[in-house]
MDTraj code that builds the backbone (N, CA, C; nanometers):
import mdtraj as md
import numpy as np

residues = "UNK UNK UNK UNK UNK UNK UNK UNK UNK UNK UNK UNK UNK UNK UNK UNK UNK UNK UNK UNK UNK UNK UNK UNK UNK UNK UNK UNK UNK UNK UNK UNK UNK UNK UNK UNK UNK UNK UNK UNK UNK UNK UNK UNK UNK UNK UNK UNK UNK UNK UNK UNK UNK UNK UNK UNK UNK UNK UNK UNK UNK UNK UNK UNK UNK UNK UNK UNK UNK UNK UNK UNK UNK UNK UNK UNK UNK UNK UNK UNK UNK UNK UNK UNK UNK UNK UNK UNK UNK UNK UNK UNK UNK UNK UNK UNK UNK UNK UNK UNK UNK UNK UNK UNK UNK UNK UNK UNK UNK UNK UNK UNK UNK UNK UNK UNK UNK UNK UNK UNK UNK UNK UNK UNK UNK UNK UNK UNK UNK UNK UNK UNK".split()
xyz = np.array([
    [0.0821, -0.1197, 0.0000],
    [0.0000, 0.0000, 0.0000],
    [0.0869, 0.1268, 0.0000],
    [0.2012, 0.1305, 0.0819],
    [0.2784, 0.2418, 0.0692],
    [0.4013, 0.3002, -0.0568],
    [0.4026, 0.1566, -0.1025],
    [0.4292, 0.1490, -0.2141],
    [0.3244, 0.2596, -0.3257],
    [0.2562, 0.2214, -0.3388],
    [0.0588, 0.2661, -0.4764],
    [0.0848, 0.4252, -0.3695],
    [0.0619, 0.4680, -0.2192],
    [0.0641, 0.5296, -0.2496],
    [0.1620, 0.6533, -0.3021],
    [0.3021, 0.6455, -0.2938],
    [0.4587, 0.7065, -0.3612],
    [0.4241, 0.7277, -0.5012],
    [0.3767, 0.6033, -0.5347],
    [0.3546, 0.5804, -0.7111],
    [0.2505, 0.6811, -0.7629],
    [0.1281, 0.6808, -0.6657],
    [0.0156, 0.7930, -0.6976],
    [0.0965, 0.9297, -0.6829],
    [0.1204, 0.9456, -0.5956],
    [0.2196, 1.0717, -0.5613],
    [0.3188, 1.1052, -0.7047],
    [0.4045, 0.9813, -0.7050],
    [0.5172, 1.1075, -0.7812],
    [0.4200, 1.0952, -0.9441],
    [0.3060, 1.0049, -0.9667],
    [0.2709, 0.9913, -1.0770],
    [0.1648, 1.1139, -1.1158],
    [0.1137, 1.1410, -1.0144],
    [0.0118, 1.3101, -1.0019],
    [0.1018, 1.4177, -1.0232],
    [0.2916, 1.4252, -0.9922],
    [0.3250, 1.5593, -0.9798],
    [0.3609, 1.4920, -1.1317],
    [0.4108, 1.4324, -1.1673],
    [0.4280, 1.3978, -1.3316],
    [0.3564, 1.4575, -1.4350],
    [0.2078, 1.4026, -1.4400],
    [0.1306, 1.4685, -1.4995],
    [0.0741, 1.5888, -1.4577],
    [0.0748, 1.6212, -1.3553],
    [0.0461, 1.7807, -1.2627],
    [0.1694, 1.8795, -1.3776],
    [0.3027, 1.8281, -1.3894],
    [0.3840, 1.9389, -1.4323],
    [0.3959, 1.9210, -1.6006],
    [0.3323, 1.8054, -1.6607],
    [0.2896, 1.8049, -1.8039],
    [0.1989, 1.8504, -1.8620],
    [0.0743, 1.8724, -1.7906],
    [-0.0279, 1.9418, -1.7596],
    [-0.0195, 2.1171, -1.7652],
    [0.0976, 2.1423, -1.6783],
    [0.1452, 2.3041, -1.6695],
    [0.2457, 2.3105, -1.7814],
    [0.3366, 2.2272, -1.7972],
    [0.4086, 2.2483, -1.9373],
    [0.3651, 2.2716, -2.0693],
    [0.2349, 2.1626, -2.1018],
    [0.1928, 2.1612, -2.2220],
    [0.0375, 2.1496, -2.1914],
    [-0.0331, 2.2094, -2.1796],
    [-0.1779, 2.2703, -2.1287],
    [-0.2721, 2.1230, -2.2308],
    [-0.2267, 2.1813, -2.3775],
    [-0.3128, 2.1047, -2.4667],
    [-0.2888, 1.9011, -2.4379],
    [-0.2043, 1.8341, -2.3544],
    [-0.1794, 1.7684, -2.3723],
    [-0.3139, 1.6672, -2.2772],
    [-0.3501, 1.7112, -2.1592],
    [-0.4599, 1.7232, -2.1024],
    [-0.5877, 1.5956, -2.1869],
    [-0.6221, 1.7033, -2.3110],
    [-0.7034, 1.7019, -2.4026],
    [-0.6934, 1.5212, -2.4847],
    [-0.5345, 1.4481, -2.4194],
    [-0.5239, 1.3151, -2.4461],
    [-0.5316, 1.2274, -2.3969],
    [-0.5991, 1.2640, -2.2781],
    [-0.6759, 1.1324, -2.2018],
    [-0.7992, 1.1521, -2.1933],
    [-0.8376, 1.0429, -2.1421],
    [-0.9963, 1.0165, -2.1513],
    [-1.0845, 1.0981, -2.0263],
    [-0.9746, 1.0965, -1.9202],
    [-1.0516, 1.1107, -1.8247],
    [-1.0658, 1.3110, -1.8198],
    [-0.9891, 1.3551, -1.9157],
    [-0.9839, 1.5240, -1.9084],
    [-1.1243, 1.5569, -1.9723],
    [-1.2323, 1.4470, -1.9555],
    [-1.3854, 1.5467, -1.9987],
    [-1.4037, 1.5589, -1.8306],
    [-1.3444, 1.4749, -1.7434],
    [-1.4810, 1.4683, -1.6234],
    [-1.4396, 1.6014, -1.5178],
    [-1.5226, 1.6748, -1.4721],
    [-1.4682, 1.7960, -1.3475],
    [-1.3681, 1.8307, -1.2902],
    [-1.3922, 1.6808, -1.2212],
    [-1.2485, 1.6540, -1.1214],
    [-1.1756, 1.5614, -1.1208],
    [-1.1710, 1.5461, -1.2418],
    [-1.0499, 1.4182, -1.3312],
    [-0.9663, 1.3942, -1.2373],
    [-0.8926, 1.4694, -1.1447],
    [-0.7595, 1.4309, -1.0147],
    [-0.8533, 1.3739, -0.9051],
    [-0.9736, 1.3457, -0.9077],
    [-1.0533, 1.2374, -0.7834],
    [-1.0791, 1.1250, -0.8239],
    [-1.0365, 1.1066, -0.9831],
    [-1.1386, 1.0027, -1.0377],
    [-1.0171, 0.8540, -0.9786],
    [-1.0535, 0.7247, -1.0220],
    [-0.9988, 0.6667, -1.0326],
    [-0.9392, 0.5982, -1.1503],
    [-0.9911, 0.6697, -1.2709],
    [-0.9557, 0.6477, -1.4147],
    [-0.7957, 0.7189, -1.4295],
    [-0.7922, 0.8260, -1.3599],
    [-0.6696, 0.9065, -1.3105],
    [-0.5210, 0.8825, -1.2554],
    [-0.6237, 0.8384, -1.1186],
    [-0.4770, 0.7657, -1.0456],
    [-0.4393, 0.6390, -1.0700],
    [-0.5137, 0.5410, -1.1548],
    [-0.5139, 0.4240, -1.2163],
    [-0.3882, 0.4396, -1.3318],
    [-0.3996, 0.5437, -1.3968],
    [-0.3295, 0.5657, -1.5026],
    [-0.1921, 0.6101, -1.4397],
    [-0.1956, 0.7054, -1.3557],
    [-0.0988, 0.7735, -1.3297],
    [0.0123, 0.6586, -1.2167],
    [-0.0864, 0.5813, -1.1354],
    [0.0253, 0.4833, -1.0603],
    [0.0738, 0.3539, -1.2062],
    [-0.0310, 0.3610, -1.2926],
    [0.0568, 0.2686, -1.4243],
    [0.2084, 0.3407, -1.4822],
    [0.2020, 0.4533, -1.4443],
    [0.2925, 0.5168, -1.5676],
    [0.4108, 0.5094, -1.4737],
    [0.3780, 0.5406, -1.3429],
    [0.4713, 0.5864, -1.2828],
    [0.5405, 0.4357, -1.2206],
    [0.4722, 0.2954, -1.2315],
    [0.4901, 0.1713, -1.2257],
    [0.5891, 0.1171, -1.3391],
    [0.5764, 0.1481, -1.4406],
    [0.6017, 0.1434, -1.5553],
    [0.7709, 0.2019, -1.5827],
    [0.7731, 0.3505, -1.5442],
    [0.8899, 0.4104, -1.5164],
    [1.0148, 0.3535, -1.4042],
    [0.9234, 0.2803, -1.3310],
    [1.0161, 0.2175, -1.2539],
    [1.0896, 0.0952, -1.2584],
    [0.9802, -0.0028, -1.3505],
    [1.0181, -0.1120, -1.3189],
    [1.0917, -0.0711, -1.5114],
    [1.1327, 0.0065, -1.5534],
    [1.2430, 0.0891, -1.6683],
    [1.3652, 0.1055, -1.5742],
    [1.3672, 0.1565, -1.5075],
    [1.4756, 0.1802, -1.4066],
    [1.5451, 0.0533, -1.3138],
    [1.4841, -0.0412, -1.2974],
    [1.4975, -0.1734, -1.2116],
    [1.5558, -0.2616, -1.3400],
    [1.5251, -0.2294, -1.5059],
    [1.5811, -0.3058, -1.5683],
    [1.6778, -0.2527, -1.7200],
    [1.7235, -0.1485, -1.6079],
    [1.8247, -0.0811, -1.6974],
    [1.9509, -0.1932, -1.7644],
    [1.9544, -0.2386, -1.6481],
    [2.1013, -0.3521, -1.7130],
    [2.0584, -0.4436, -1.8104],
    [1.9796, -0.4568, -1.8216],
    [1.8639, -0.5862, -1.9150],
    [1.8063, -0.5341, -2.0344],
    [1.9215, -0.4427, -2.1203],
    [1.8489, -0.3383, -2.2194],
    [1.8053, -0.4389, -2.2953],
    [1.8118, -0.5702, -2.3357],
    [1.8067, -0.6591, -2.4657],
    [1.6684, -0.7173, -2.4461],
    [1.5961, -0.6750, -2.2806],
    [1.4970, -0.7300, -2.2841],
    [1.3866, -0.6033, -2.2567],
    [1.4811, -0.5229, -2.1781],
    [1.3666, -0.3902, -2.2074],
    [1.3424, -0.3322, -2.3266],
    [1.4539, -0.2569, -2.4124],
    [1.4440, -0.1841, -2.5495],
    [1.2684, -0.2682, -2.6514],
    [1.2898, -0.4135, -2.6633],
    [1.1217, -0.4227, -2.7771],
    [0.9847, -0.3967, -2.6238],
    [1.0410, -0.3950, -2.5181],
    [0.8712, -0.3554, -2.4074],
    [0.8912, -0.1642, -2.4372],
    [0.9962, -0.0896, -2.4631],
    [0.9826, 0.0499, -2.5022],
    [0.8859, 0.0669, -2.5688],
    [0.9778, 0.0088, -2.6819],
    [0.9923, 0.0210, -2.8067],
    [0.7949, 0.0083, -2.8475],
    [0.7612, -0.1347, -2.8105],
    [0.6335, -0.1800, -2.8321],
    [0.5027, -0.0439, -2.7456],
    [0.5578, -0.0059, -2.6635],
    [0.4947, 0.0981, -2.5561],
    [0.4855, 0.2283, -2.6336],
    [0.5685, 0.2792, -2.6597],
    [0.5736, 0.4250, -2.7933],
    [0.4782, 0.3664, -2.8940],
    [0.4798, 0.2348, -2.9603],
    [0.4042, 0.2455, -3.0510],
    [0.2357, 0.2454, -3.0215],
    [0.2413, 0.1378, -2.9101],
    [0.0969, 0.2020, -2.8538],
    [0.0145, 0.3195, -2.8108],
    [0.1245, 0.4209, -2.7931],
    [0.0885, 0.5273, -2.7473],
    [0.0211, 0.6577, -2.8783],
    [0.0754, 0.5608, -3.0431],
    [0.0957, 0.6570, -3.1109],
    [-0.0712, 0.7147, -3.1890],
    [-0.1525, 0.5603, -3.1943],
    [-0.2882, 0.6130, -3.1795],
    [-0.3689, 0.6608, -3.1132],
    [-0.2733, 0.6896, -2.9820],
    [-0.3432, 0.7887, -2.9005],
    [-0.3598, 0.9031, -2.9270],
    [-0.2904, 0.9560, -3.0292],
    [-0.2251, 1.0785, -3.0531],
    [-0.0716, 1.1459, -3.0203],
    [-0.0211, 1.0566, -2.9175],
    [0.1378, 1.1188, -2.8417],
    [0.2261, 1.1374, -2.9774],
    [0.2592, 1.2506, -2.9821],
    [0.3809, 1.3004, -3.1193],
    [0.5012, 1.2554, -3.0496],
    [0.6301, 1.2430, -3.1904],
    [0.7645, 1.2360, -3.1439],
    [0.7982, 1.4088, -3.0206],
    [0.7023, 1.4792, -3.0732],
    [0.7475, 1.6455, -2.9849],
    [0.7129, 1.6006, -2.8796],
    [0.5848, 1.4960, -2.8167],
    [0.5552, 1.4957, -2.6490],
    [0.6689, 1.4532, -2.5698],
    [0.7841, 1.3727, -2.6384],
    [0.8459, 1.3413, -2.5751],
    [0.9555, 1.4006, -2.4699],
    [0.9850, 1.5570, -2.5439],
    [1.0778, 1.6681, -2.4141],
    [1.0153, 1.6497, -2.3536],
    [0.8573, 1.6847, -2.3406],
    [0.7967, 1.7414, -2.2191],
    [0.7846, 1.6858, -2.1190],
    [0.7088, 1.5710, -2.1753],
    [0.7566, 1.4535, -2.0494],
    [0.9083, 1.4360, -2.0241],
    [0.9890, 1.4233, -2.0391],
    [1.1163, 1.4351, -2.0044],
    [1.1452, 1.5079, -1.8833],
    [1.1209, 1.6073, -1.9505],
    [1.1195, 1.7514, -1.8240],
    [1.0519, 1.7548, -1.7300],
    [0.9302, 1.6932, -1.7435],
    [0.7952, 1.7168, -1.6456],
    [0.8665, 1.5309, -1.5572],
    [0.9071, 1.4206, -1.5998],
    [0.9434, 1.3532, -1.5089],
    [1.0446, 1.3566, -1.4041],
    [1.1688, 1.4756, -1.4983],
    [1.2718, 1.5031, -1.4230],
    [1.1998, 1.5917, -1.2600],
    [1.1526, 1.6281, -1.3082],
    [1.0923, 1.7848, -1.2505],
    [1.0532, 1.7010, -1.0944],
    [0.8845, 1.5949, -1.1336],
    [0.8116, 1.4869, -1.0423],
    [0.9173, 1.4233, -0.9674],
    [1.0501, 1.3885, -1.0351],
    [1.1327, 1.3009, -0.9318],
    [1.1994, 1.4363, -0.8157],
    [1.3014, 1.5041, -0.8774],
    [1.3027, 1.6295, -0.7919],
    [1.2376, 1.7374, -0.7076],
    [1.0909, 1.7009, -0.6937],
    [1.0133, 1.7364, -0.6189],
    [0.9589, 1.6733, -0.5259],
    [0.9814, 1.5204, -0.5241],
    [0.9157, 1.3799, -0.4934],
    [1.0605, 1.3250, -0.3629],
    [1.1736, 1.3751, -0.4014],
    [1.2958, 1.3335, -0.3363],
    [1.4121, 1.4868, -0.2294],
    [1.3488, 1.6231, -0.2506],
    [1.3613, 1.7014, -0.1779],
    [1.5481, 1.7200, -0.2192],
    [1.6038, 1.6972, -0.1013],
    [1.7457, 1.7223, -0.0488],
    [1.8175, 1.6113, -0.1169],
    [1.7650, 1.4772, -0.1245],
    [1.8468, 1.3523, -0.1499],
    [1.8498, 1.3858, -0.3503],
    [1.8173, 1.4969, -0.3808],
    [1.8086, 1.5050, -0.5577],
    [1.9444, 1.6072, -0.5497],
    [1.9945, 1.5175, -0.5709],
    [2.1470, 1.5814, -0.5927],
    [2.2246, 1.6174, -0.7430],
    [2.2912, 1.6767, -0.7662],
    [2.3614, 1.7017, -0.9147],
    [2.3684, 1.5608, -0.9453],
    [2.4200, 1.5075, -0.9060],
    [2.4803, 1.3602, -0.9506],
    [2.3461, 1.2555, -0.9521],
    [2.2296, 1.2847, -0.8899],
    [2.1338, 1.2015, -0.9235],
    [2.0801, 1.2446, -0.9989],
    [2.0529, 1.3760, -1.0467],
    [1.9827, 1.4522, -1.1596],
    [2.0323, 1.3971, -1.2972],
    [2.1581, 1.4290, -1.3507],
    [2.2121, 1.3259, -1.3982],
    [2.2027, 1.1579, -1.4295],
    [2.2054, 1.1064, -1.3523],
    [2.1552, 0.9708, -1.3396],
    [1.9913, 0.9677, -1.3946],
    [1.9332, 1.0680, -1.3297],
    [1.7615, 1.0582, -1.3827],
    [1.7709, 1.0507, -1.5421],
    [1.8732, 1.1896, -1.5645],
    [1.8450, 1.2579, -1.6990],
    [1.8954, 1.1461, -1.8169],
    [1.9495, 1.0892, -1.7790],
    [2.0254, 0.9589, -1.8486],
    [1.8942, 0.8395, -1.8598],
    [1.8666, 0.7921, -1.7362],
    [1.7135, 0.7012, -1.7418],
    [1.5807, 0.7793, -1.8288],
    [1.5874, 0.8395, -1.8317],
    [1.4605, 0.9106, -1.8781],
    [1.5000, 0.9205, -2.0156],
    [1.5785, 0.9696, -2.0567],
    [1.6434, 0.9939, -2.1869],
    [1.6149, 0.8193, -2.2945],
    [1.7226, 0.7428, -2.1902],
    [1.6850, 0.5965, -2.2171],
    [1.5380, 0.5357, -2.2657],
    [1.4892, 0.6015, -2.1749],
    [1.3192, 0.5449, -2.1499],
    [1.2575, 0.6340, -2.2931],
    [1.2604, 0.7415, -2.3179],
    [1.2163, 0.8597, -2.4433],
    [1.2256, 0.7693, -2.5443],
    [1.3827, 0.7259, -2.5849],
    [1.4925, 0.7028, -2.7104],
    [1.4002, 0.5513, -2.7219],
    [1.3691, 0.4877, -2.6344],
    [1.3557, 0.3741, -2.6331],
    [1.1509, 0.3771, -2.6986],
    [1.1341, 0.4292, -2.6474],
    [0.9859, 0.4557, -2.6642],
    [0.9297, 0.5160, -2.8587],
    [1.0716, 0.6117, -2.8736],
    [1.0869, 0.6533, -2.9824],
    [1.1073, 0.6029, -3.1171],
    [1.2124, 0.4957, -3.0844],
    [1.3004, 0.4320, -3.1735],
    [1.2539, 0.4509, -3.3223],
    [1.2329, 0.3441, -3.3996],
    [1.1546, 0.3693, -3.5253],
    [0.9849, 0.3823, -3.5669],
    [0.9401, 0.4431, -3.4285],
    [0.8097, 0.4407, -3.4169],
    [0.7542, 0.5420, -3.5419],
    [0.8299, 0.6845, -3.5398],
    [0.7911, 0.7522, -3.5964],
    [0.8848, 0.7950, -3.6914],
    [0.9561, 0.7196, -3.7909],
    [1.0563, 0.7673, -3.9033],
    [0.9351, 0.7501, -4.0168],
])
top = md.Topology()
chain = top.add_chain()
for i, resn in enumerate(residues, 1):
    res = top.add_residue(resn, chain, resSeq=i)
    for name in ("N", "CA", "C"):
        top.add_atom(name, md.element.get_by_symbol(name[0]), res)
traj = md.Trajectory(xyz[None], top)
């Protein structure tokens, strides 16, 4: 449980700062018709997936031969959603942002770095020949 709730957490400031980055992006989920889309559970369902998702990317960094086609296959699902090769800074930025807000004092130069490298990984990987 304390686990789901970290995951809800850093997965709300995620989309909380993609949301403020790129306003229109909102407009690509399902749940941005309902009021109070941040009560729903269509919301935090999504948002502890993504942020589940990001992690267990990070837990299998050394294992690129088996992560790179679960990216790879993940970008392409995403692409009839509408997600462009451009969504990908934002989220970038907006995850860097969720972890450094999520970790306070312990977000150090040298872990920022380390993020910016995983995330980058996770983008490139999501990217690959999805959209040439």
């Amino acid at each position: 449980m304390c686990k789901e709730v970290g995951m809800k957490n850093v997965g709300d400031a995620l989309f909380q700062e993609i949301f403020k980055q790129a306003p229109e992006a909102l407009g690509l989920f399902s749940f941005s018709q309902m009021e109070n889309y941040r009560e729903s559970e269509e919301y935090f369902s999504h948002v502890i997936k993504v942020a589940s998702t990001v992690g267990k990317a990070v837990d299998n960094l050394e294992n690129l031969e088996e992560l790179l086609p679960i990216l790879k296959q993940l970008g392409k699902d995403h692409i009839p959603k509408g997600v462009g090769k451009e969504h990908y800074p934002v989220v970038t930025a907006a995850l860097l942002s969720a972890v450094k807000e999520n970790n306070g004092a312990e977000y150090t130069p040298a872990v920022h770095k380390a993020w910016k490298i995983v995330v980058q990984a996770v983008a490139d990987g999501m990217i690959s020949d999805n959209y040439e």
